[in-house]
Structures are given as structure tokens and as C-alpha cells.
NUNUNU-681715 format. One record per residue (C-alpha): x, z, y; residue number from 0. Coordinates in nm, 4 decimals, decimal comma. Layout:
BEGIN
rec u = X; w = Z; v = Y; seq = NUM .
...
! end
This chain:
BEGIN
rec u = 0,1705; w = 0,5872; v = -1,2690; seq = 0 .
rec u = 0,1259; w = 0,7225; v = -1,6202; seq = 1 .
rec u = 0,0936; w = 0,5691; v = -1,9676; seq = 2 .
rec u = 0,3204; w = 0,4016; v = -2,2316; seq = 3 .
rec u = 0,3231; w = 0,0617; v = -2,1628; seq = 4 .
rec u = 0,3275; w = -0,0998; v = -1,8157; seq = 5 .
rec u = 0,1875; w = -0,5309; v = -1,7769; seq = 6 .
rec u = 0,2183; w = -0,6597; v = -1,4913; seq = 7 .
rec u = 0,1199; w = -1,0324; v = -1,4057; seq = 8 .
rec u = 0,1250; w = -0,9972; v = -1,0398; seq = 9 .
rec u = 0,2238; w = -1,3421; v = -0,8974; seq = 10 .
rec u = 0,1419; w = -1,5436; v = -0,6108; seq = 11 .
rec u = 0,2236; w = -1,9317; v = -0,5265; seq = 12 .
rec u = 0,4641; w = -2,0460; v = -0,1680; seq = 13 .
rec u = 0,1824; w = -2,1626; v = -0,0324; seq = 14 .
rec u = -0,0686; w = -1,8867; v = -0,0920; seq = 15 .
rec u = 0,2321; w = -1,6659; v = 0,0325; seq = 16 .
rec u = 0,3595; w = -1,8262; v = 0,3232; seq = 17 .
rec u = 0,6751; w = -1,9427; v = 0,2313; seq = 18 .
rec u = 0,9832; w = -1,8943; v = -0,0614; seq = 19 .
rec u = 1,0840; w = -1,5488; v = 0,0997; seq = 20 .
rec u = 0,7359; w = -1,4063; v = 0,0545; seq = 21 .
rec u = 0,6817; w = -1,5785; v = -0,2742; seq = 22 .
rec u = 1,0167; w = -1,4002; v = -0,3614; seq = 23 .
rec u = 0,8935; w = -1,0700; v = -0,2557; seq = 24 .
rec u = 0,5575; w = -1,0704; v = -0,4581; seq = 25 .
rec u = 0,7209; w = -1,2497; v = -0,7600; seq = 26 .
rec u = 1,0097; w = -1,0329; v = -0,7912; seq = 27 .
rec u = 1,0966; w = -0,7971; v = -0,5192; seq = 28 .
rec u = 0,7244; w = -0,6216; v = -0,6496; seq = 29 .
rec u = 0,8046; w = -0,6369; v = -0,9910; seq = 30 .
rec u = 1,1273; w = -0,4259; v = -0,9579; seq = 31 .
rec u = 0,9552; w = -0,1861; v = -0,7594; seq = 32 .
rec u = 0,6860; w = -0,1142; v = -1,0780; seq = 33 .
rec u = 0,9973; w = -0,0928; v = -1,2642; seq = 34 .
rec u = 1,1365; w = 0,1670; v = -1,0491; seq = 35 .
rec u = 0,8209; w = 0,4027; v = -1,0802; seq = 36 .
rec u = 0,7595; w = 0,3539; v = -1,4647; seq = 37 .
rec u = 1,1472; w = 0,4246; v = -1,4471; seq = 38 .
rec u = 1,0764; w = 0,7516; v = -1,2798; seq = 39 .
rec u = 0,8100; w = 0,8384; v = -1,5273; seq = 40 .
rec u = 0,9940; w = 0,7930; v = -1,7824; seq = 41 .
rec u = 1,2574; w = 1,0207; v = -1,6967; seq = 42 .
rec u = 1,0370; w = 1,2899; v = -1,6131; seq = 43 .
rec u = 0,8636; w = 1,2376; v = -1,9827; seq = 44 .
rec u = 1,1569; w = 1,2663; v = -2,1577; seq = 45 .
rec u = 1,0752; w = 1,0061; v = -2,3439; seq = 46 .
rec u = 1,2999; w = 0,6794; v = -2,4375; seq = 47 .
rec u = 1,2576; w = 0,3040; v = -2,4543; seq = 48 .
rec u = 1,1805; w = 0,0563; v = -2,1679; seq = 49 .
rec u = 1,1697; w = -0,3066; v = -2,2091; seq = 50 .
rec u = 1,0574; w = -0,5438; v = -1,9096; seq = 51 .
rec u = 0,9750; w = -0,8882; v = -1,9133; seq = 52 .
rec u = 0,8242; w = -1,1356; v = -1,6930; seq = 53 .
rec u = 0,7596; w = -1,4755; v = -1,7046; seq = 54 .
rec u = 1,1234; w = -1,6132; v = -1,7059; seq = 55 .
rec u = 1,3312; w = -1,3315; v = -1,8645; seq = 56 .
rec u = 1,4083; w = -0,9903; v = -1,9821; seq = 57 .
rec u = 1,4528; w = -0,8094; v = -1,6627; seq = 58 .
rec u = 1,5343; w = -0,4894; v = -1,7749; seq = 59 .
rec u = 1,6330; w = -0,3121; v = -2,1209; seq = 60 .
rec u = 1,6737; w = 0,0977; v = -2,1255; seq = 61 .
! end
């Protein structure tokens, strides 16, 4: 993963994923894990600043 800004809309609905504990996983479980990696890449850049936000709140401020 490279760049300077990271969107991610990924979502899914219960039904389309089988239940609340898959929903869960695509709606947030995912998400954190993109967070993770641009994390990751942003340590090895050196560079500063990370602001994530999905549909319902700020997940994540560096």
C-alpha cells in the first residue's frame, strides 16, 4: 500500500454477509486492518499525520 491518503468504503449488509458477526468483520474488523498497513507505511515514510474516518466516527487520529 502506498500513497497519501487512504478511502475506504468497503461495507457489506447482515444479510449479504450472513449474519451480525460477519457484517462486523467486513464493516469494521477490515477497516482496522487497512489502518494497520497505511499505519505501517507511514512509519516507514517518516512522514506524520493520519486521520481515519468511517461512516459513524473518527476511528483513529495519529
Amino acid at each position: 500500500m502506498q500513497g497519501d491518503v487512504l478511502f475506504s468504503s468497503l461495507g457489506t449488509s447482515k444479510k449479504q454477509a450472513g449474519g451480525k458477526a460477519q457484517q462486523w468483520r467486513v464493516d469494521h474488523d477490515y477497516q482496522l486492518m487497512d489502518v494497520a498497513c497505511a499505519m505501517a507505511q507511514l512509519a516507514k515514510s517518516g512522514k506524520q499525520g493520519m486521520t481515519v474516518v468511517n461512516d459513524q466516527e473518527i476511528l483513529l487520529r495519529k
